[in-house]
Residue, then its C-alpha position, 0 to 999 in steps of 0.5 A: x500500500x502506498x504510504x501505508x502509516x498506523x490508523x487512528x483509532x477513527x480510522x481503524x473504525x471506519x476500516x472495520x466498518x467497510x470491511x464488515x460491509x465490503x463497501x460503503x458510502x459516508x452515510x452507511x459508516x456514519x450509521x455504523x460509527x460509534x459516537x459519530x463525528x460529523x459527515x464531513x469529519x467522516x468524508x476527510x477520513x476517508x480520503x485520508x485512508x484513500x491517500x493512505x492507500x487503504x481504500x479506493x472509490x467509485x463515483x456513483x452520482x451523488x455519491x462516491x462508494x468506498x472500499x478496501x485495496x486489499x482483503x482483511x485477511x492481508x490488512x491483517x496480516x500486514x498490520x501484524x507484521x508493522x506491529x512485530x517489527x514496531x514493538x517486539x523487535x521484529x520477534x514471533x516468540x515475543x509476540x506469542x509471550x505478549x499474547x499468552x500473557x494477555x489472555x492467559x485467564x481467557x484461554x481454554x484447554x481447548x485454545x492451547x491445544x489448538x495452538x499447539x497444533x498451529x506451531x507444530x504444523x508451522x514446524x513441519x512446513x518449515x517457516 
């Protein structure tokens, strides 16, 4: 993505909201947002994730259509990549500590087992 940069905590609302609805215009996120901002609060966030390189627009008379460049699943992916290399020194085990350690009250047998199985496959397939 071009000029790809951390989201504002608006901004990530509003990713999520386009990505949940696959598209969308000023109005729609609006309805969606909590604590809404003004319309053209939300218009100039938009263009900003456009000049971000997160979204694209079609124009169709009145309105213009907002969507994603890249499917969540890959936005997911990038930001953790950003966030690996940004805060645990560009470390997958740091990144598993942090996580374990923030949902260790949360996590089932069912949950670590499932890890488990997740860092064996990775094993096996050499990343």
């Amino acid at each position: 993505m071009k000029g790809q940069k951390i989201l504002s905590r608006r901004e990530r609302q509003i990713m999520d909201i386009i990505y949940e609805l696959n598209e969308a215009t000023v109005s729609q996120v609006l309805d969606q947002i909590p604590n809404p901002p003004s319309y053209s609060t939300v218009r100039a966030l938009l263009r900003v994730l456009e000049d971000k390189g997160h979204l694209i627009h079609k124009h169709e008379w009145p309105r213009y259509i907002y969507r994603p460049t890249v499917p969540r699943e890959k936005a997911s992916k990038n930001a953790l990549k950003q966030l690996k290399k940004t805060f645990f020194n560009n470390s997958t085990e740091e990144v598993f500590a942090a996580l374990l350690d923030l949902s260790e009250k949360d996590m089932s047998e069912k949950d670590y087992r499932r890890l488990t199985e997740l860092i064996k496959k990775a094993r096996k397939e050499g990343r």
